[in-house]
mmCIF entry with sequence, helices, sheets and N, C-alpha, C, O atoms, coordinates in Angstrom:
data_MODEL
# 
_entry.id   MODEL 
# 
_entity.id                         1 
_entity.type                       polymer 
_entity.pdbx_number_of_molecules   1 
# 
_entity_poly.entity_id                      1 
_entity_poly.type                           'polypeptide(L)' 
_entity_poly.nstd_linkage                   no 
_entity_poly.nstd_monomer                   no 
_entity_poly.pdbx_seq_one_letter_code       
;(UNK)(UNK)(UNK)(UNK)(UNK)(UNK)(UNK)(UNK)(UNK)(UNK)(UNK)(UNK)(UNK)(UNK)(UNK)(UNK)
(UNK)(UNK)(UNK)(UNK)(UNK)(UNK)(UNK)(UNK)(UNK)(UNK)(UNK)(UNK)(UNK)(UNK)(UNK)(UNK)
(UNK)(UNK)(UNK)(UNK)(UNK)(UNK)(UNK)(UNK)(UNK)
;
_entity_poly.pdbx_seq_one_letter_code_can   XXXXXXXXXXXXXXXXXXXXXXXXXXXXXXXXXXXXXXXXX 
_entity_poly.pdbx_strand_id                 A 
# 
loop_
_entity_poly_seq.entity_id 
_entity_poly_seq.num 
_entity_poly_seq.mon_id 
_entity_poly_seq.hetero 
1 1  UNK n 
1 2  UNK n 
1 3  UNK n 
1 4  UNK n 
1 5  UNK n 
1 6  UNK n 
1 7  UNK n 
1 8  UNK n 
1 9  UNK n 
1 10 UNK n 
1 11 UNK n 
1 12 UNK n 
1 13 UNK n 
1 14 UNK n 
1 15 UNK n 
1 16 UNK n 
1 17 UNK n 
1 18 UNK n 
1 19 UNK n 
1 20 UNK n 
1 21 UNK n 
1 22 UNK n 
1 23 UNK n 
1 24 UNK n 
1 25 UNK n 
1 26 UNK n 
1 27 UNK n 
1 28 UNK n 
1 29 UNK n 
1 30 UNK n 
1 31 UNK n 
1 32 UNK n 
1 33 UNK n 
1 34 UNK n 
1 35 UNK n 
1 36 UNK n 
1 37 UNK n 
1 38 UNK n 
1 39 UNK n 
1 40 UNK n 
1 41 UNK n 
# 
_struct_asym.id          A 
_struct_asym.entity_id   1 
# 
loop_
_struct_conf.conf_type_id 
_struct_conf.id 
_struct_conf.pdbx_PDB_helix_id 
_struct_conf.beg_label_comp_id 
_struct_conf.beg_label_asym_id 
_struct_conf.beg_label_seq_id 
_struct_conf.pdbx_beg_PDB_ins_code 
_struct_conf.end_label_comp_id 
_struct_conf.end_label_asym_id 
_struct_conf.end_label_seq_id 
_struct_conf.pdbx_end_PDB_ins_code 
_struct_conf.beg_auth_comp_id 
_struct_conf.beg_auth_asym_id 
_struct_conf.beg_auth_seq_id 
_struct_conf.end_auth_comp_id 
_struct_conf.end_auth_asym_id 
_struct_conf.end_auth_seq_id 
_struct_conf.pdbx_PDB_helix_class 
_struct_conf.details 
_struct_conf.pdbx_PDB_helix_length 
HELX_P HELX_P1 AA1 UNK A 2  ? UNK A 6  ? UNK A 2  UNK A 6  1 ? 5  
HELX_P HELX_P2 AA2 UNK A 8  ? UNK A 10 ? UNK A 8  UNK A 10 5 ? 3  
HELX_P HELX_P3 AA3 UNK A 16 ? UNK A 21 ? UNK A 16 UNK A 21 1 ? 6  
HELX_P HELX_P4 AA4 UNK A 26 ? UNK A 38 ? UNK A 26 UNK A 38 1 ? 13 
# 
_struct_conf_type.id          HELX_P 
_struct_conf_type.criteria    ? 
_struct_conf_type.reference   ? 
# 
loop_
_atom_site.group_PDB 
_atom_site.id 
_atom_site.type_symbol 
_atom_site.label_atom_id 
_atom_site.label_alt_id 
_atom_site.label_comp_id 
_atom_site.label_asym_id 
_atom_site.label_entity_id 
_atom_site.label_seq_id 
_atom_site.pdbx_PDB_ins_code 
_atom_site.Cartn_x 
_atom_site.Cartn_y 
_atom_site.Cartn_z 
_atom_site.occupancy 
_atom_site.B_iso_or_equiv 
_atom_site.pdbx_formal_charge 
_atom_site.auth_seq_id 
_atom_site.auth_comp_id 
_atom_site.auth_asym_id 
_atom_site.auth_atom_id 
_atom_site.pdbx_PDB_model_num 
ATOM 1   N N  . UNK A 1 1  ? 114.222 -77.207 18.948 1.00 0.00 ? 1  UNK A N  1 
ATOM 2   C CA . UNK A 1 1  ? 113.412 -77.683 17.844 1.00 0.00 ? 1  UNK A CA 1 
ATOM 3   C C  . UNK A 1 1  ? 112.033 -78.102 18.334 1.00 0.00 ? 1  UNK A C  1 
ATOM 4   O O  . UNK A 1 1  ? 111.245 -77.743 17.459 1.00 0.00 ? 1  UNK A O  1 
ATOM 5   N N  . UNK A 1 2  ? 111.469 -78.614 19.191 1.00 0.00 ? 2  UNK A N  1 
ATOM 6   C CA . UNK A 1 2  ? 110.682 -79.131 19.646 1.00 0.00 ? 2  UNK A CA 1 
ATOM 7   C C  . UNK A 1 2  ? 109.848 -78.049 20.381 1.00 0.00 ? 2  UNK A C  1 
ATOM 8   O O  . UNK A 1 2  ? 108.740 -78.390 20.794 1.00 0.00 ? 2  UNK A O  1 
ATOM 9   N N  . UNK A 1 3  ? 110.214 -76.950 20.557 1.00 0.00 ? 3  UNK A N  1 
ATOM 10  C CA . UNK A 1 3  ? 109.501 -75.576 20.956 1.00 0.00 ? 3  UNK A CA 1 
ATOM 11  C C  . UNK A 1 3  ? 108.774 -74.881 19.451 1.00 0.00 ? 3  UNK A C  1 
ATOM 12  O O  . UNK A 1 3  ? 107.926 -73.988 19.437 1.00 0.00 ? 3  UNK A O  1 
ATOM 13  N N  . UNK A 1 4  ? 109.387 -75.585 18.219 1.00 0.00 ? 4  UNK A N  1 
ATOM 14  C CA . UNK A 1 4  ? 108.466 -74.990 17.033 1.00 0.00 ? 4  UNK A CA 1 
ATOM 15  C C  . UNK A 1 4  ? 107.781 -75.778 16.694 1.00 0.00 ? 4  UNK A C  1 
ATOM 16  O O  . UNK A 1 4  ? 106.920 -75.360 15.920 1.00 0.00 ? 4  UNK A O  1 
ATOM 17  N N  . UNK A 1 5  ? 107.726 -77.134 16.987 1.00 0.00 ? 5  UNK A N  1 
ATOM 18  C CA . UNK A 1 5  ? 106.644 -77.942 17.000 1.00 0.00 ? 5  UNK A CA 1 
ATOM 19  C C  . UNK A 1 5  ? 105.303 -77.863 17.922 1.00 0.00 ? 5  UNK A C  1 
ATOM 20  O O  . UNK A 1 5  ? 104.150 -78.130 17.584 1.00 0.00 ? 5  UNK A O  1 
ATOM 21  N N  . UNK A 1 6  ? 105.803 -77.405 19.224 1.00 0.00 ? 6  UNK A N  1 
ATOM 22  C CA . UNK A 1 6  ? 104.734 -77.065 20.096 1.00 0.00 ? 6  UNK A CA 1 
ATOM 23  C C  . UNK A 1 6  ? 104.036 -76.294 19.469 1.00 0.00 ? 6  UNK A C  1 
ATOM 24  O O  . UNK A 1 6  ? 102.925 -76.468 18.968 1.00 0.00 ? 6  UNK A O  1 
ATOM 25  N N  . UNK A 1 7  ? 104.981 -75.032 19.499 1.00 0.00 ? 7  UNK A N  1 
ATOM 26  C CA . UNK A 1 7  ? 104.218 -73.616 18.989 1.00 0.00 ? 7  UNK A CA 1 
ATOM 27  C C  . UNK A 1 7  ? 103.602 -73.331 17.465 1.00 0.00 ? 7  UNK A C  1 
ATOM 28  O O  . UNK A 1 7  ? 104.356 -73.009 16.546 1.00 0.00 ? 7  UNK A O  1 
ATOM 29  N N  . UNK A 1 8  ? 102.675 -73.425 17.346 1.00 0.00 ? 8  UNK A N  1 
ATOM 30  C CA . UNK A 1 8  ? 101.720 -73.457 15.952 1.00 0.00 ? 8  UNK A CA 1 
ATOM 31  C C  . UNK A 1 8  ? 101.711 -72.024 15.251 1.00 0.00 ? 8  UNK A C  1 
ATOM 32  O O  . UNK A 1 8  ? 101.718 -71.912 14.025 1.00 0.00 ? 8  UNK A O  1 
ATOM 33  N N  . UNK A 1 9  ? 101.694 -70.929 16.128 1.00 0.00 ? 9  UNK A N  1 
ATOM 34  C CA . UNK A 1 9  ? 102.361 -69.995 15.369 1.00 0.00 ? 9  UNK A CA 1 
ATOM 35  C C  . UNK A 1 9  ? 103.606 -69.726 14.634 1.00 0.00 ? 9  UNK A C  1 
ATOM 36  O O  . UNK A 1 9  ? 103.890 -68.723 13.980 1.00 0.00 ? 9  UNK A O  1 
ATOM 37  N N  . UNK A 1 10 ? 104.181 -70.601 14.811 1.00 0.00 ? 10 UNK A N  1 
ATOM 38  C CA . UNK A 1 10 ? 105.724 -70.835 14.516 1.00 0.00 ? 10 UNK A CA 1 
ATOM 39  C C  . UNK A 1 10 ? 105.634 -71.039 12.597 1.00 0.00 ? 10 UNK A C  1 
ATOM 40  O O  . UNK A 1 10 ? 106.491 -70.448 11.939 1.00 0.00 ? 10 UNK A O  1 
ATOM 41  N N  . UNK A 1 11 ? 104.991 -71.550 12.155 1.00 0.00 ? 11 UNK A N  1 
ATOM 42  C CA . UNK A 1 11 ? 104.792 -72.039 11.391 1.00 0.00 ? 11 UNK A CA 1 
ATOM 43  C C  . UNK A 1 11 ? 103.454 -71.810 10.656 1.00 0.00 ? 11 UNK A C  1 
ATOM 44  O O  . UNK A 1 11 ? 103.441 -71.281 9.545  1.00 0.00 ? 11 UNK A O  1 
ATOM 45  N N  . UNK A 1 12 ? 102.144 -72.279 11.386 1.00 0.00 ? 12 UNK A N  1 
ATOM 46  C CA . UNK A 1 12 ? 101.270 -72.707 10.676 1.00 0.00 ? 12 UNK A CA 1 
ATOM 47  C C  . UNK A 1 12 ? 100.100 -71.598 10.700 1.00 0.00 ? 12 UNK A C  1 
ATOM 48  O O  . UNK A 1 12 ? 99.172  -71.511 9.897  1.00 0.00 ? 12 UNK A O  1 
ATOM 49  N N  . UNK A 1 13 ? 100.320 -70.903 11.634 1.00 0.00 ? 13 UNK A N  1 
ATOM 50  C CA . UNK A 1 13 ? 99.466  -69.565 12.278 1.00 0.00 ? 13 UNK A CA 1 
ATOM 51  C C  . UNK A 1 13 ? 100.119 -68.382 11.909 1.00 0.00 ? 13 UNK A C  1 
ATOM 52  O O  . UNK A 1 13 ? 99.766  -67.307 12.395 1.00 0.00 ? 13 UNK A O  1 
ATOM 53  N N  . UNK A 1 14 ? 100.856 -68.450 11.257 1.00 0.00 ? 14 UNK A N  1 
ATOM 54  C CA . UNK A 1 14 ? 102.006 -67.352 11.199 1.00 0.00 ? 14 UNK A CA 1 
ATOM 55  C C  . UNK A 1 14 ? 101.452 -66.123 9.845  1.00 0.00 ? 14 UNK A C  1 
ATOM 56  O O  . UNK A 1 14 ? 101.584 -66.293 8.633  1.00 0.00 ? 14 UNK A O  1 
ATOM 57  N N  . UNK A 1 15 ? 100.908 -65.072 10.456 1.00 0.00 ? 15 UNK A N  1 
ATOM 58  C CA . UNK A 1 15 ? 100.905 -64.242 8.929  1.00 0.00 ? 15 UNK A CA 1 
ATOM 59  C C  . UNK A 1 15 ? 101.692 -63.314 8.350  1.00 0.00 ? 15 UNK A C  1 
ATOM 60  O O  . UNK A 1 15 ? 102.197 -62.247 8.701  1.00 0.00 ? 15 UNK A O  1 
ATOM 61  N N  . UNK A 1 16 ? 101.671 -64.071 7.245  1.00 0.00 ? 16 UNK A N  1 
ATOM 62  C CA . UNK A 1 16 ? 102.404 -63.539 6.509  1.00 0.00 ? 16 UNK A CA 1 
ATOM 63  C C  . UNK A 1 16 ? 102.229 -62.379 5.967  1.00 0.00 ? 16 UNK A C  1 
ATOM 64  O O  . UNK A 1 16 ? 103.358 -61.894 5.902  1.00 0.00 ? 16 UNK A O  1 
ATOM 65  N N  . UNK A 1 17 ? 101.285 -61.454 5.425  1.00 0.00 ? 17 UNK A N  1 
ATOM 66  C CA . UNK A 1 17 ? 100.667 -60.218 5.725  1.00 0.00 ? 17 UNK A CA 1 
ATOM 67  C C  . UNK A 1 17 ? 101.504 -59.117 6.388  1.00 0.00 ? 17 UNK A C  1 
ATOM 68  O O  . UNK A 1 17 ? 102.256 -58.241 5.961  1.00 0.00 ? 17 UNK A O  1 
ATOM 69  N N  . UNK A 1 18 ? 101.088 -59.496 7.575  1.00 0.00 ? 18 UNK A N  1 
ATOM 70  C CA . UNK A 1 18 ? 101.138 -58.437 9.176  1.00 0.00 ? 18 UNK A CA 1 
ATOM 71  C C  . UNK A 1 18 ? 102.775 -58.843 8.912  1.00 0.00 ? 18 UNK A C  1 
ATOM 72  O O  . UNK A 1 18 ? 103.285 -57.741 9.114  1.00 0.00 ? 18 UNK A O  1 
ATOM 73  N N  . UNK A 1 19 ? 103.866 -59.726 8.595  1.00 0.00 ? 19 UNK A N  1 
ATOM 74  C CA . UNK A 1 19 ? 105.238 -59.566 8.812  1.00 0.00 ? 19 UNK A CA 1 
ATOM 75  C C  . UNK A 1 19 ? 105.646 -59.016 7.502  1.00 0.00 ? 19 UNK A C  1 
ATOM 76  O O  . UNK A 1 19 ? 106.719 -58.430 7.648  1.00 0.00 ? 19 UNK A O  1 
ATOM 77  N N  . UNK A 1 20 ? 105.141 -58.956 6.037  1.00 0.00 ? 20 UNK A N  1 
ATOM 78  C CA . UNK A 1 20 ? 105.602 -58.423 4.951  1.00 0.00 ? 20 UNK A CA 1 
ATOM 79  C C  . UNK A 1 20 ? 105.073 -56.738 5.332  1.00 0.00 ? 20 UNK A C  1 
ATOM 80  O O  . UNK A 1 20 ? 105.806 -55.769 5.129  1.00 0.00 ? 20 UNK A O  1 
ATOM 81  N N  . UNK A 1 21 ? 103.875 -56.649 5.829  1.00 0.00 ? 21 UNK A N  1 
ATOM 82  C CA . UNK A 1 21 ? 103.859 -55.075 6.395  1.00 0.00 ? 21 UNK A CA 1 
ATOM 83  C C  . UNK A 1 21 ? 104.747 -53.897 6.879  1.00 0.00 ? 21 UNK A C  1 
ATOM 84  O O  . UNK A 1 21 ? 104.911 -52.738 6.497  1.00 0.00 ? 21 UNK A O  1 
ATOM 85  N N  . UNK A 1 22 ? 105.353 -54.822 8.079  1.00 0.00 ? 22 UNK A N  1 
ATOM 86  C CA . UNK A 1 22 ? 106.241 -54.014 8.651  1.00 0.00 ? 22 UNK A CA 1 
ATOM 87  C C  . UNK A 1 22 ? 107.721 -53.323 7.941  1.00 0.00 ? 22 UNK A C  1 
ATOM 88  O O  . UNK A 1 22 ? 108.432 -52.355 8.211  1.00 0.00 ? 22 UNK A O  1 
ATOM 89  N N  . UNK A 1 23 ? 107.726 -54.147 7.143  1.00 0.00 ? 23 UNK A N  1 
ATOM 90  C CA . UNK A 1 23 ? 108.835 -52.998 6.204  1.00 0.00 ? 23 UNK A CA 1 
ATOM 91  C C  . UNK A 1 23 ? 110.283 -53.742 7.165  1.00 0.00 ? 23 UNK A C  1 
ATOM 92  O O  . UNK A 1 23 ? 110.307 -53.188 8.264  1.00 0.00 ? 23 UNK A O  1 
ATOM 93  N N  . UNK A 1 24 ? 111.221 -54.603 7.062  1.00 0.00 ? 24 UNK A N  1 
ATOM 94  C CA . UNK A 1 24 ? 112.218 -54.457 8.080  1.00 0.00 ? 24 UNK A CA 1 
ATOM 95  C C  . UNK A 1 24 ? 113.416 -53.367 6.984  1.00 0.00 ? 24 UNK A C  1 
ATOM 96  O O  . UNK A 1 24 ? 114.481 -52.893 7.380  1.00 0.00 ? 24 UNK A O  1 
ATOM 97  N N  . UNK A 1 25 ? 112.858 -53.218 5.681  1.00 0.00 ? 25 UNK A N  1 
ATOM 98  C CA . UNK A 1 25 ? 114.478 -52.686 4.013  1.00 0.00 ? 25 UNK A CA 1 
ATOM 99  C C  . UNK A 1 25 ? 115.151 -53.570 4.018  1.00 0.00 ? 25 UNK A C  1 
ATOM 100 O O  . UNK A 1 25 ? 116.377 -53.453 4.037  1.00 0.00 ? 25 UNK A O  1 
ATOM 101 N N  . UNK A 1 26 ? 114.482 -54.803 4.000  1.00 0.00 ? 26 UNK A N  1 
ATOM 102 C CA . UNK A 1 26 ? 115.689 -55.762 3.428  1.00 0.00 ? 26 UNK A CA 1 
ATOM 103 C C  . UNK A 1 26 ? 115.858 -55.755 1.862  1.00 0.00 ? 26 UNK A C  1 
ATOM 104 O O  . UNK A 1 26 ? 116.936 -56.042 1.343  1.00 0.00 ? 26 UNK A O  1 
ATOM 105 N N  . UNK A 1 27 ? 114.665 -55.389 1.087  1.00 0.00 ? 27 UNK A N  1 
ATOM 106 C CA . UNK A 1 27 ? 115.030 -54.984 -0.549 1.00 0.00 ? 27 UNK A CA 1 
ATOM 107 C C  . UNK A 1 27 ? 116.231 -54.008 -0.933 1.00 0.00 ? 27 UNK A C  1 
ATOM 108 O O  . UNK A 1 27 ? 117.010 -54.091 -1.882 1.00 0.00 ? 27 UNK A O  1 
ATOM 109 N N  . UNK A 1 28 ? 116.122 -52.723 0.444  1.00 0.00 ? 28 UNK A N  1 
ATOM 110 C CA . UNK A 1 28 ? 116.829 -51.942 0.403  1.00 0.00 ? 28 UNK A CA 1 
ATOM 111 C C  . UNK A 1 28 ? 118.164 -52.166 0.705  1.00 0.00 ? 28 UNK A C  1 
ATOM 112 O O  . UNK A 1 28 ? 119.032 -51.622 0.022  1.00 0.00 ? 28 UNK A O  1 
ATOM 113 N N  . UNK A 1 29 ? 118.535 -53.115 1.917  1.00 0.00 ? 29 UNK A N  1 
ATOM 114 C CA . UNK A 1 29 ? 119.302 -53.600 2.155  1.00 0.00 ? 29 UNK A CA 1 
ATOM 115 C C  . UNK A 1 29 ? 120.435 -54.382 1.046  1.00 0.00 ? 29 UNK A C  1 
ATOM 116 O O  . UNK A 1 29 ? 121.605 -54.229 0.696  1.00 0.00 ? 29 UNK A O  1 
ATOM 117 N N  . UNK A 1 30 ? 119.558 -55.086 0.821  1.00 0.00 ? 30 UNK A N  1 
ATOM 118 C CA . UNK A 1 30 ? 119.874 -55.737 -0.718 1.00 0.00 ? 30 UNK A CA 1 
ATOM 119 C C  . UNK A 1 30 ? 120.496 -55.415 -1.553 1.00 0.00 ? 30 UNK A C  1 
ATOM 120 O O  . UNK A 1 30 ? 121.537 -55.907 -1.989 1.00 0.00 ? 30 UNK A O  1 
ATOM 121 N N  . UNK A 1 31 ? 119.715 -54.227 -1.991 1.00 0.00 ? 31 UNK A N  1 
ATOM 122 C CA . UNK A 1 31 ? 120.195 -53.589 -2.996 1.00 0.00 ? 31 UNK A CA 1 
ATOM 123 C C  . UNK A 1 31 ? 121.423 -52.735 -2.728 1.00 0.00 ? 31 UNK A C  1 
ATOM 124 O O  . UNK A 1 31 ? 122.148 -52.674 -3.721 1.00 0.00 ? 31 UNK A O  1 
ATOM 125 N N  . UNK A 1 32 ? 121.870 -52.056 -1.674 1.00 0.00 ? 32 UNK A N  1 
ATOM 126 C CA . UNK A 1 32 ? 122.945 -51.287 -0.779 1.00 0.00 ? 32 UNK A CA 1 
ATOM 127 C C  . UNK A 1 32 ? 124.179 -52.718 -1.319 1.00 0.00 ? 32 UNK A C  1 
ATOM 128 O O  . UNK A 1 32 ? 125.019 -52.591 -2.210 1.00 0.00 ? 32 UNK A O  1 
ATOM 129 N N  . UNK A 1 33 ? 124.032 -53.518 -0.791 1.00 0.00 ? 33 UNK A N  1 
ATOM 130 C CA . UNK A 1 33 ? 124.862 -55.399 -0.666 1.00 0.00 ? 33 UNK A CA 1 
ATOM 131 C C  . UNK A 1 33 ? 125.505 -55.347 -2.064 1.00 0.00 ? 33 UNK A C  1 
ATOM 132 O O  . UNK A 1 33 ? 126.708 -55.353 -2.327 1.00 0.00 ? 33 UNK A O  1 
ATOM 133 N N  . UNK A 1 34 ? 124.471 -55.296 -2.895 1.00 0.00 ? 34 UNK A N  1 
ATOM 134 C CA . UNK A 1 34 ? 124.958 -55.280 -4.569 1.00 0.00 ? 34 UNK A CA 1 
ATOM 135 C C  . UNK A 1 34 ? 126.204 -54.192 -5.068 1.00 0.00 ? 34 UNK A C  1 
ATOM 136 O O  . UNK A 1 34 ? 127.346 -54.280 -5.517 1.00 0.00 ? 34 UNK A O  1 
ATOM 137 N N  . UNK A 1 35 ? 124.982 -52.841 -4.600 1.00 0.00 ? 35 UNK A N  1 
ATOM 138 C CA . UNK A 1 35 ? 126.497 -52.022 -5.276 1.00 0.00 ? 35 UNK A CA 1 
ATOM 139 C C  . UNK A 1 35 ? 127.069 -52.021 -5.007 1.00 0.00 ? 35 UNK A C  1 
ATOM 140 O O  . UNK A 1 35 ? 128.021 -51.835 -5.764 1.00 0.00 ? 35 UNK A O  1 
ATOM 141 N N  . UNK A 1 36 ? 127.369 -52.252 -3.367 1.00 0.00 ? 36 UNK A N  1 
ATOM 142 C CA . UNK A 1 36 ? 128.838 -52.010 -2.894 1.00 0.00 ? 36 UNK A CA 1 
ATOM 143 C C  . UNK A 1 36 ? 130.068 -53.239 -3.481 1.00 0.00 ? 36 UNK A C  1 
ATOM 144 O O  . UNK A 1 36 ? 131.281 -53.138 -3.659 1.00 0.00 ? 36 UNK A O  1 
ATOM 145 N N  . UNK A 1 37 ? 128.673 -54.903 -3.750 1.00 0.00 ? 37 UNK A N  1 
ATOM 146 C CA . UNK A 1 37 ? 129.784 -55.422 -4.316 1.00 0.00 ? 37 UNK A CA 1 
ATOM 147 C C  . UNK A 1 37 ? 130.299 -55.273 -5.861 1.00 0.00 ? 37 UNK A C  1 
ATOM 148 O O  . UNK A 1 37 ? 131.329 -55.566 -6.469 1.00 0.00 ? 37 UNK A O  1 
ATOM 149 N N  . UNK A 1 38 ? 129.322 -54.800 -6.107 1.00 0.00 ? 38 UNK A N  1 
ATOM 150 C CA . UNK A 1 38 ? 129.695 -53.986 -8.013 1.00 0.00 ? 38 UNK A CA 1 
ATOM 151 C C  . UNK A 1 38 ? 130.770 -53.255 -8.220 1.00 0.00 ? 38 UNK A C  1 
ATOM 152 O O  . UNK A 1 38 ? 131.592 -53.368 -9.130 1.00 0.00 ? 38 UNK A O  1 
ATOM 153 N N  . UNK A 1 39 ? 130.739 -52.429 -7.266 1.00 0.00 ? 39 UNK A N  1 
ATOM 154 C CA . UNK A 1 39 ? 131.862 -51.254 -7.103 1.00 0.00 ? 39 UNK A CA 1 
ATOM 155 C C  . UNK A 1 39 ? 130.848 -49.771 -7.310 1.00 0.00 ? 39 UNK A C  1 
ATOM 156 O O  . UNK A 1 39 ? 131.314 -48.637 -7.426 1.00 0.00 ? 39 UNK A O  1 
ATOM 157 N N  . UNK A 1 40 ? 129.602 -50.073 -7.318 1.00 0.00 ? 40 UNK A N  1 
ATOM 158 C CA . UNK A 1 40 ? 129.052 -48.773 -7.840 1.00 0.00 ? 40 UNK A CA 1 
ATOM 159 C C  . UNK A 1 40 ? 129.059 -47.607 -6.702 1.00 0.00 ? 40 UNK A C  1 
ATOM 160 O O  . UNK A 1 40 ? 129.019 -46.444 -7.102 1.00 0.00 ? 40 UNK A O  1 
ATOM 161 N N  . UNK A 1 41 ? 129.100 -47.820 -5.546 1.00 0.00 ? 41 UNK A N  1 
ATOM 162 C CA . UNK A 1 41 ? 129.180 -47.177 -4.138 1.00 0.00 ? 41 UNK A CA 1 
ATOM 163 C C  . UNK A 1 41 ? 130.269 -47.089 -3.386 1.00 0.00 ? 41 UNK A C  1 
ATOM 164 O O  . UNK A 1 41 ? 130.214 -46.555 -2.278 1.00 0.00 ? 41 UNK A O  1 
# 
């Protein structure tokens, strides 16, 4: 805990931008999560 207090990027420097950019498909992911629990897949 005290290593994200040091670190100011951790938190306060952190953009948000440049990490919504990269794409990790977690919408996609998501959405995969649903149907399978729907039964649609």
């Amino acid at each position: 805990m005290a290593g994200l207090l040091v670190d100011r990027t951790a938190y306060e420097e952190y953009d948000y931008d440049a990490a919504g950019a990269r794409g990790y498909g977690v919408v996609r992911l998501n959405q995969l999560v649903v149907e399978h629990l729907l039964g649609a897949r």
